[in-house]
VOPAGU-2260 file (C-alpha; in pm, 1 decimal, decimal comma):
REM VOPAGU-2260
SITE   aa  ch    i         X         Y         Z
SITE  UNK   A    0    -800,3      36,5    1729,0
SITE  UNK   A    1    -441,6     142,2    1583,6
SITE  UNK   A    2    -500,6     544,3    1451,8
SITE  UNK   A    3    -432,7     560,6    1058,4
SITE  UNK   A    4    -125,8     782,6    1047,4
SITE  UNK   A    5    -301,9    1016,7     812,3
SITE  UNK   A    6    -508,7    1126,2    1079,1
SITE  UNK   A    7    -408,0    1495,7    1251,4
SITE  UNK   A    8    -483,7    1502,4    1612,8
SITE  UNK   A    9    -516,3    1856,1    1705,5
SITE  UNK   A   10    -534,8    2020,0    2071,9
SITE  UNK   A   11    -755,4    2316,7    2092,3
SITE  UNK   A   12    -848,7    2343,9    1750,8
SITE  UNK   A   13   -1091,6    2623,2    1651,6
SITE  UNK   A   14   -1380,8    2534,4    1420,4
SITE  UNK   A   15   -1686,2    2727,8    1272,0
SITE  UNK   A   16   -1970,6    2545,3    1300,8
SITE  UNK   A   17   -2107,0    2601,5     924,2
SITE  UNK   A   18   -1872,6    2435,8     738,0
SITE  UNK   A   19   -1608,0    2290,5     979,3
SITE  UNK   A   20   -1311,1    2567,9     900,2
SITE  UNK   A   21   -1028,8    2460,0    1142,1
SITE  UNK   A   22    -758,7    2698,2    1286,5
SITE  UNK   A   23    -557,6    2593,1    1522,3
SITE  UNK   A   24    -197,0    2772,9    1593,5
SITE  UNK   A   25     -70,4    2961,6    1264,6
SITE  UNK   A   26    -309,2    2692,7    1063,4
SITE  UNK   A   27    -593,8    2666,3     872,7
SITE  UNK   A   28    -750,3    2361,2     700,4
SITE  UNK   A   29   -1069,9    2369,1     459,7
SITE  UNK   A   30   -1201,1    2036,5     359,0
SITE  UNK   A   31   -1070,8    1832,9     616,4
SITE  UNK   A   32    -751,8    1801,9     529,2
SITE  UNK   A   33    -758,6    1902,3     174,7
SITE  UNK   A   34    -694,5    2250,1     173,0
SITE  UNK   A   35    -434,5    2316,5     434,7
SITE  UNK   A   36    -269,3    2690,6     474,2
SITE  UNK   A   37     -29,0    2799,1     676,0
SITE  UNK   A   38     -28,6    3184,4     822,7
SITE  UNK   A   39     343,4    3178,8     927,7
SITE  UNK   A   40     481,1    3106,9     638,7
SITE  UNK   A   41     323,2    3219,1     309,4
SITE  UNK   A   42     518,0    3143,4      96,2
SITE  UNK   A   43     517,2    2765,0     130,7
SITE  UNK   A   44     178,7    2806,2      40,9
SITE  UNK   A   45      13,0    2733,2    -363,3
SITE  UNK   A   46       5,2    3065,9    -517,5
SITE  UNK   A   47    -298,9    2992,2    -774,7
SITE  UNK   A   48    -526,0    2719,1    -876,3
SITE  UNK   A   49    -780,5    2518,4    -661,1
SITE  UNK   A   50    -583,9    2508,6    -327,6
SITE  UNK   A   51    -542,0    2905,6    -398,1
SITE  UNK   A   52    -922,3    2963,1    -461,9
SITE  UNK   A   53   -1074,3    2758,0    -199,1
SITE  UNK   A   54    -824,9    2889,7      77,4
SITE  UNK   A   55    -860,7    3252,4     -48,3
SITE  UNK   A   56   -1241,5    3284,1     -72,0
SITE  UNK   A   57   -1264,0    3121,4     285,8
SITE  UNK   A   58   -1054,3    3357,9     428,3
SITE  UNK   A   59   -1261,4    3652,2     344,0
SITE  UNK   A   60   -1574,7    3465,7     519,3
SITE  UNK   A   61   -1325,4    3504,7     836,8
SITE  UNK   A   62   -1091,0    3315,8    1068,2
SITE  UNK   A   63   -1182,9    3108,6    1385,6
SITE  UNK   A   64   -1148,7    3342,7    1683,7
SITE  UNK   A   65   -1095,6    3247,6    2034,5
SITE  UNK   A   66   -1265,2    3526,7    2188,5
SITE  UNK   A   67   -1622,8    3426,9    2072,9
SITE  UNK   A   68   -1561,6    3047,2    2073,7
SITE  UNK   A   69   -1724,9    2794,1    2290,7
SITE  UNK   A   70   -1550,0    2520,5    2455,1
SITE  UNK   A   71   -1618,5    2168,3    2400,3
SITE  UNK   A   72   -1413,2    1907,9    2651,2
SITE  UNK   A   73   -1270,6    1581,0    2517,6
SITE  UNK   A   74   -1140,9    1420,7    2201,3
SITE  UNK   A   75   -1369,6    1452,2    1879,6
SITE  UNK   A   76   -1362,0    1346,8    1523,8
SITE  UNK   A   77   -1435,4    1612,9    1277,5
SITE  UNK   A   78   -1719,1    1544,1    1038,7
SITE  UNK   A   79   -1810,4    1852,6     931,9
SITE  UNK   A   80   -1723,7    1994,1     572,5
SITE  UNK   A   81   -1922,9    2196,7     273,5
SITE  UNK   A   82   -1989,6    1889,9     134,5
SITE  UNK   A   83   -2105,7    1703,2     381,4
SITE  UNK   A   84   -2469,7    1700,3     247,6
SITE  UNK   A   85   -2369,3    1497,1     -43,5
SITE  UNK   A   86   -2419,4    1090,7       1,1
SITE  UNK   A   87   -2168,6    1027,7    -203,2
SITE  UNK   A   88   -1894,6    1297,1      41,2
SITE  UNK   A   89   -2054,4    1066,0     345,6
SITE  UNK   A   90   -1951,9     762,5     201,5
SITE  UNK   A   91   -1641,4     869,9      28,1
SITE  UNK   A   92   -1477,4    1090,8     275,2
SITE  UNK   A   93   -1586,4    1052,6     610,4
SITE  UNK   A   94   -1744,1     662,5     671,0
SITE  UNK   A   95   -1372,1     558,6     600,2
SITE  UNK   A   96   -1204,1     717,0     866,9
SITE  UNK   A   97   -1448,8     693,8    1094,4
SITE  UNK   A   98   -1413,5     289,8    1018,0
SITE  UNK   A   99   -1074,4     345,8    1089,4
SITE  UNK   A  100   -1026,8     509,9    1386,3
SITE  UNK   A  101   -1024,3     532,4    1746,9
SITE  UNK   A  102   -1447,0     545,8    1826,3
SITE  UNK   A  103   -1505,2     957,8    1911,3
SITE  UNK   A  104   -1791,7    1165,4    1905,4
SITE  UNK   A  105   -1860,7    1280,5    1573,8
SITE  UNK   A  106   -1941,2    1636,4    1522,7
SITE  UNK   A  107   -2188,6    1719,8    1250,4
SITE  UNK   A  108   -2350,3    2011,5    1108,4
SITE  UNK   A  109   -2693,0    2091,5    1221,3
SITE  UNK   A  110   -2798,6    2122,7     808,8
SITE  UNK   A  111   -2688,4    1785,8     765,2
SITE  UNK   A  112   -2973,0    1564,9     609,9
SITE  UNK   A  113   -3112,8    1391,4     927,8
SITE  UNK   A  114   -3092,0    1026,0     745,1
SITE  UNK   A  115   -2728,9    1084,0     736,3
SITE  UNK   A  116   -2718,5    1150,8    1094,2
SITE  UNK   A  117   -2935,6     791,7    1139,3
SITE  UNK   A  118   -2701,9     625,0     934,0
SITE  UNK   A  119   -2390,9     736,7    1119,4
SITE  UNK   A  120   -2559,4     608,9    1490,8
SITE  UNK   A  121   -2704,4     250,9    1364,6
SITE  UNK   A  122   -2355,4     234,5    1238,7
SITE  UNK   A  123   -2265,1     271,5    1566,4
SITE  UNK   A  124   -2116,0     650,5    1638,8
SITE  UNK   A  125   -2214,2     867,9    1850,9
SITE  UNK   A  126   -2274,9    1214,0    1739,9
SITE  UNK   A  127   -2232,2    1561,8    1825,0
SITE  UNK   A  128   -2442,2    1816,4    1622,2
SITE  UNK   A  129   -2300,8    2160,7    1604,0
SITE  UNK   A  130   -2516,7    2517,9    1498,1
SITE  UNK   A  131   -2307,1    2828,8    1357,0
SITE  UNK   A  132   -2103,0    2975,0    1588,3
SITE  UNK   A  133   -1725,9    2898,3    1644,3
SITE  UNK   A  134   -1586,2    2632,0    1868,6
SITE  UNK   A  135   -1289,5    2526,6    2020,5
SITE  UNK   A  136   -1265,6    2133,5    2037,0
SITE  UNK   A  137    -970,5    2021,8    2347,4
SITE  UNK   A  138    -878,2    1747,1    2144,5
SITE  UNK   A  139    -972,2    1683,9    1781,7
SITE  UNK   A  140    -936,6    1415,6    1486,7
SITE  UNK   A  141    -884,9    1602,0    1152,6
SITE  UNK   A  142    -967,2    1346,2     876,8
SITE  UNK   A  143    -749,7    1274,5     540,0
SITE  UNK   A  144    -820,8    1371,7     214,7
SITE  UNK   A  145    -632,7    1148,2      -6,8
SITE  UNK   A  146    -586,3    1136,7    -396,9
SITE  UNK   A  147    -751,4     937,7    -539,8
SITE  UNK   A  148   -1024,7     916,6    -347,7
SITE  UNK   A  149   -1054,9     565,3    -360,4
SITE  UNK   A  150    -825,6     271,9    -368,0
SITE  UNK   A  151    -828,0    -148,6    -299,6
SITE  UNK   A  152    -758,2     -89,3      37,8
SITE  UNK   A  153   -1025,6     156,7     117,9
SITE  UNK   A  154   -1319,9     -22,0    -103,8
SITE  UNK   A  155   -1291,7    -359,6     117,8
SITE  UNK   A  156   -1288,1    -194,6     477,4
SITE  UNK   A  157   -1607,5       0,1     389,9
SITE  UNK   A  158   -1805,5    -296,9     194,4
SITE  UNK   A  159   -1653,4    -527,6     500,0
SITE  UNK   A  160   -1819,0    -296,2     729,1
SITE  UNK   A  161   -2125,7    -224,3     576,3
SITE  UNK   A  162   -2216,5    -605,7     497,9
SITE  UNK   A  163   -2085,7    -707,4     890,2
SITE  UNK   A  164   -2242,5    -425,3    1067,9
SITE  UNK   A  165   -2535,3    -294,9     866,6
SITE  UNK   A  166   -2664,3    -549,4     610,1
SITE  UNK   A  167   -2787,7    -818,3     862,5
SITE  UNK   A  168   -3068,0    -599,0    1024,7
SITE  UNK   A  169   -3223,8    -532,5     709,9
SITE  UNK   A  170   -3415,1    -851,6     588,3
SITE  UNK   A  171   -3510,9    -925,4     220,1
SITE  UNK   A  172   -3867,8    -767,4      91,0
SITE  UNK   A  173   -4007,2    -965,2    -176,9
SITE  UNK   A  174   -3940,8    -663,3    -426,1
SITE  UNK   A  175   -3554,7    -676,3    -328,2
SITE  UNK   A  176   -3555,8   -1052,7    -421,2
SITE  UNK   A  177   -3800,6   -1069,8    -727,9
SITE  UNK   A  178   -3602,9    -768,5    -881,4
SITE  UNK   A  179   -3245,1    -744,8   -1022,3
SITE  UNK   A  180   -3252,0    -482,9   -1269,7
SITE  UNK   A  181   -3302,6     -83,8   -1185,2
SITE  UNK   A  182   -3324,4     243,6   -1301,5
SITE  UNK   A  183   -3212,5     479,8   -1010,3
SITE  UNK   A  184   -3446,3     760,0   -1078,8
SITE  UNK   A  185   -3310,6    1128,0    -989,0
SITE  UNK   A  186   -3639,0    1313,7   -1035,2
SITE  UNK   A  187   -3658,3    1459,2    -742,4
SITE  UNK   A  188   -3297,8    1649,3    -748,6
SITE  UNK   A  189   -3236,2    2025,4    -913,4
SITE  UNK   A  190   -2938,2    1880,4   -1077,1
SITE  UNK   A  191   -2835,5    1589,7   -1346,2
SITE  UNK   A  192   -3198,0    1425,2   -1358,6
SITE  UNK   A  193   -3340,3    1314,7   -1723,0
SITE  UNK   A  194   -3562,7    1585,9   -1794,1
SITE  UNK   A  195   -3699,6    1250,5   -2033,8
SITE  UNK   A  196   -3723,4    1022,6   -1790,5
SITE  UNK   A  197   -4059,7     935,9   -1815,8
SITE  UNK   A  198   -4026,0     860,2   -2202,1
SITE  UNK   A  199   -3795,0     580,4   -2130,3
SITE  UNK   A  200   -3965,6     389,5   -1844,6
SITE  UNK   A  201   -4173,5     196,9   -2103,0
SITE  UNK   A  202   -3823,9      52,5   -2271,8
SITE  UNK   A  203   -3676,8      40,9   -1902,6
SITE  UNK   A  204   -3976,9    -197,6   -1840,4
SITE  UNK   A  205   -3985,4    -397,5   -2139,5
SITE  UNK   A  206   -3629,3    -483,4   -2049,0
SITE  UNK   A  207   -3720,2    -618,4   -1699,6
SITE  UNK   A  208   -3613,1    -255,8   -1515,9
SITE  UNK   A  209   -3765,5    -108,2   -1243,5
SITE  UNK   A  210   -3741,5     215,3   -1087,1
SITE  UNK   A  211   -3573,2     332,5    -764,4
SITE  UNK   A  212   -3619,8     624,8    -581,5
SITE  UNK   A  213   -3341,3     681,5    -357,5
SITE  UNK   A  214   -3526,9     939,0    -163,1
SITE  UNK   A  215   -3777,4     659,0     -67,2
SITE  UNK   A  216   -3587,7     433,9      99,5
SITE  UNK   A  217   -3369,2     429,8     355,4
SITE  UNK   A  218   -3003,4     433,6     316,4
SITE  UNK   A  219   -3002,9      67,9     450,0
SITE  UNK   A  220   -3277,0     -28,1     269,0
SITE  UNK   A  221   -3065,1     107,2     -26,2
SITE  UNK   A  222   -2754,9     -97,8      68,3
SITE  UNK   A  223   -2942,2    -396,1      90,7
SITE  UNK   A  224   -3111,4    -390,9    -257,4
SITE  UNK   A  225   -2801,5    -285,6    -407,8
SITE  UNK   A  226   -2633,2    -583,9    -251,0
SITE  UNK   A  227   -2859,8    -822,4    -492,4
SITE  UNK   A  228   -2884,3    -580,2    -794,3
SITE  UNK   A  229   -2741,2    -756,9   -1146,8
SITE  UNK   A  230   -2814,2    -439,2   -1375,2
SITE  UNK   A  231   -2813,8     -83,5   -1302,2
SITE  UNK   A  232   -2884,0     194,7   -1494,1
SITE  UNK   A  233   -2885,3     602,5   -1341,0
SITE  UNK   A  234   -2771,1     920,2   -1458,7
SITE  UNK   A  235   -2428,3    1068,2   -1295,4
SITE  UNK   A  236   -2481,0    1140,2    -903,9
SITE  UNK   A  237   -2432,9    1100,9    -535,0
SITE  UNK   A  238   -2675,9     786,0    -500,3
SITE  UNK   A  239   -2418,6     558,0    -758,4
SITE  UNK   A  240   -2174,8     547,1    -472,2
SITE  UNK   A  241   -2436,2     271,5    -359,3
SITE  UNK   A  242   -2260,6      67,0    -644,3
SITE  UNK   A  243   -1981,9     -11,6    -424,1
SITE  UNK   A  244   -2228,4    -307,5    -291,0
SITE  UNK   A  245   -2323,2    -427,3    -578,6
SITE  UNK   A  246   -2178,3    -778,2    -630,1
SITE  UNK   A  247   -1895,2    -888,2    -914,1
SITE  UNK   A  248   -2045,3    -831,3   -1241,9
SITE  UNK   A  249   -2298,0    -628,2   -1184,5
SITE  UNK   A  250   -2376,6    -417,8   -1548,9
SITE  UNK   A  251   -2354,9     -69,0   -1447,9
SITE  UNK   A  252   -2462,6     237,6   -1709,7
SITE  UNK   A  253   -2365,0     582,4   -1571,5
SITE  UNK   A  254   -2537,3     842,8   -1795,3
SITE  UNK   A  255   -2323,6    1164,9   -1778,2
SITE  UNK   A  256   -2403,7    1517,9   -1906,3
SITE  UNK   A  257   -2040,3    1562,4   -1985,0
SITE  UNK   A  258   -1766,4    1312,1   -1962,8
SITE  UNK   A  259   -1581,2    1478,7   -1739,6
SITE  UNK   A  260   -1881,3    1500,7   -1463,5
SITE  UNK   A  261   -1771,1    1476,9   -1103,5
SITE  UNK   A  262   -1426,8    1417,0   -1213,0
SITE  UNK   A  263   -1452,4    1093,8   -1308,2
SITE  UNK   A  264   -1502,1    1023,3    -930,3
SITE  UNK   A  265   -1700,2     722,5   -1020,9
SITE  UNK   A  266   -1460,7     574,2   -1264,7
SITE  UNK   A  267   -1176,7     514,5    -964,7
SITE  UNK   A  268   -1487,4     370,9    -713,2
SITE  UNK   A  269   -1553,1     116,9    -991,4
SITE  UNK   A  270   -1177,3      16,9   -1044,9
SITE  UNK   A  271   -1145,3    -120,3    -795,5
SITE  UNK   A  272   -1437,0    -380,9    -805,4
SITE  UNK   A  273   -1475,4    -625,6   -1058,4
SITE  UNK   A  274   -1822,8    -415,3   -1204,8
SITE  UNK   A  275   -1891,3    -419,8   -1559,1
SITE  UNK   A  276   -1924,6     -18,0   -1521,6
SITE  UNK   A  277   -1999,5     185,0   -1893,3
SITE  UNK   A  278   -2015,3     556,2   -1950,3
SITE  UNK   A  279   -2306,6     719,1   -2153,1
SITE  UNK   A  280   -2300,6    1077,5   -2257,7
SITE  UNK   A  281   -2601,2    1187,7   -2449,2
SITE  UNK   A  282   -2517,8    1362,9   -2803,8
SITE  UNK   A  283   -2753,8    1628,5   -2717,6
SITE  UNK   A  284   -2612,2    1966,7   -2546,3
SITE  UNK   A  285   -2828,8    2173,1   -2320,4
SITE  UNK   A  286   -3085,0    1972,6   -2187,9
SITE  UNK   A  287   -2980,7    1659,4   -2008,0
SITE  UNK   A  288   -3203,1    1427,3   -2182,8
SITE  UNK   A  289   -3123,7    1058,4   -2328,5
SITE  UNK   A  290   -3230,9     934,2   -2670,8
SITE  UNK   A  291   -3467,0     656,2   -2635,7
SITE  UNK   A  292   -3327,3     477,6   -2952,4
SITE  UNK   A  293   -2980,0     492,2   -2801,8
SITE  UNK   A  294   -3107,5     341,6   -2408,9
SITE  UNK   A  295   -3313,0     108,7   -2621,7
SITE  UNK   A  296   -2954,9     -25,1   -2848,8
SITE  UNK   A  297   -2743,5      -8,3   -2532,4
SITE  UNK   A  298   -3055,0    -256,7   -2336,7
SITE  UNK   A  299   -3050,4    -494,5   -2680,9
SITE  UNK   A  300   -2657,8    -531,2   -2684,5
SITE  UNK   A  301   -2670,8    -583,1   -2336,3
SITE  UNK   A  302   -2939,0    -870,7   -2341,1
SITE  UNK   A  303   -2751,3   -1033,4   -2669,4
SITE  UNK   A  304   -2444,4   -1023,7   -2514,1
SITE  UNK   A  305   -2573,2   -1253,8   -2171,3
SITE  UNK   A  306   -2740,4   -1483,0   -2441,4
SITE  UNK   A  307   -2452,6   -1578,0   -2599,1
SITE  UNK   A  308   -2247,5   -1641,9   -2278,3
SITE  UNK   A  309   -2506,7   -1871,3   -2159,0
SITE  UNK   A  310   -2496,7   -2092,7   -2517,7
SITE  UNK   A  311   -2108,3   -2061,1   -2439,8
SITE  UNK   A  312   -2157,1   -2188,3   -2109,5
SITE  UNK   A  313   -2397,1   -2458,5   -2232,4
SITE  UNK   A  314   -2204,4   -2548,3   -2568,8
């Protein structure tokens, strides 16, 4: 397989094992390849804002050391980053250059969620799961961080690969084929869950909804009712990068506790698929809580709206 020529290839890289913090030569990188900085030459570094921050408060955790670094022979792809506990940082930032590239051992983090790991080996790489400590890696693959995260390109390799590699082991349960429409229920996440959620299952109902609980399934098992899904309702998080396998059409409400939640990450994933994606953020400040009247309008407008295209259809 031809290497993307975003990809760094680095020889005798140093990285700590905690959140995959390369150095290698007079060169950091945080992120991946997001953050780089370069020792040597300070002044061709950013001298505030994000890339500032990030770099800055990283430092003062320390630099890779050779001295107390163990040595790992061969060539390795790096898949370790702070965010690599999120679904939606699996999916987004490493699954595409893994697709991409030459097939390496992938290091991990030892805190990674152990479903992730799963995922990762039926997709068919191998991986390597690293503790804290620091290591020096002979030869290693330093992913890309583009902007924007997601483009045409990059949303048909991964749905190509997911639906030719993944989707044919999972067969259809009767719930995945009698049901269309979901709520994808966050109730069992600290952050951006409806602290009302159980107020507005009776409307979700009425409307032909069902809940899903991503934490009950697994990932593939995910993918493959997603794959079938015609509606979809869920507040703002990691488990809507799912959408991506959706098929065309597919009415998607993302609830948001302010507009500008995950920086609009969602709104560049569902450009570049022909999803009938809307944004919902509550009036209400402080708790994150949806109006029933308001889920109930949205649900009514939806359900007038396919009426009329079917009289169209059948005029």
């Amino acid at each position: 397989m031809h290497q993307p020529s975003d990809l760094l290839l680095l020889e005798d890289a140093l990285i700590d094992g905690r959140d995959g913090f390369v150095c290698c030569g007079n060169h950091l990188w945080h992120h991946f390849q997001r953050f780089p900085w370069d020792l040597k030459r300070p002044e061709a570094n950013p001298a505030y804002g994000e890339h500032f921050r990030q770099i800055r408060s990283r430092i003062t955790q320390g630099i890779p050391e050779r001295k107390s670094a163990k040595y790992l022979r061969g060539e390795y792809h790096l898949g370790i980053s702070p965010h690599m506990d999120s679904y939606y940082h699996l999916i987004t930032d490493l699954l595409p250059h893994l697709i991409r590239s030459d097939r390496r051992p992938v290091l991990v983090p030892q805190w990674m969620p152990e479903p992730f790991k799963a995922f990762l080996q039926t997709c068919g790489f191998e991986t390597k799961v690293l503790g804290e400590g620091i290591f020096q890696v002979e030869h290693l693959q330093l992913p890309a961080m583009p902007v924007p995260a997601w483009n045409l390109e990059k949303f048909q390799q991964v749905q190509d690969f997911i639906r030719k590699h993944l989707l044919k082991h999972e067969k259809k349960s009767p719930a995945s084929e009698k049901w269309k429409r979901f709520f994808l229920s966050r109730r069992h996440v600290r952050r951006r869950h409806l602290v009302n959620e159980e107020e507005l299952i009776p409307i979700l109902e009425k409307h032909r909804f069902r809940v899903l609980v991503p934490e009950e399934r697994s990932i593939f098992k995910q993918i493959a009712l997603f794959s079938q899904i015609t509606h979809l309702i869920t507040p703002h998080g990691a488990g809507l990068v799912n959408g991506i396998f959706c098929p065309k059409e597919t009415r998607i409400l993302e609830i948001r506790p302010i507009i500008s939640s995950g920086d609009f990450c969602f709104d560049a994933l569902f450009d570049c698929g022909n999803f009938r994606h809307e944004v919902l953020v509550p009036k209400k400040r402080g708790l994150f809580l949806l109006e029933p009247e308001l889920l109930e309008n949205i649900l009514m407008r939806w359900d007038q709206e396919e009426r009329q295209t079917v009289e169209e259809a059948c005029a």
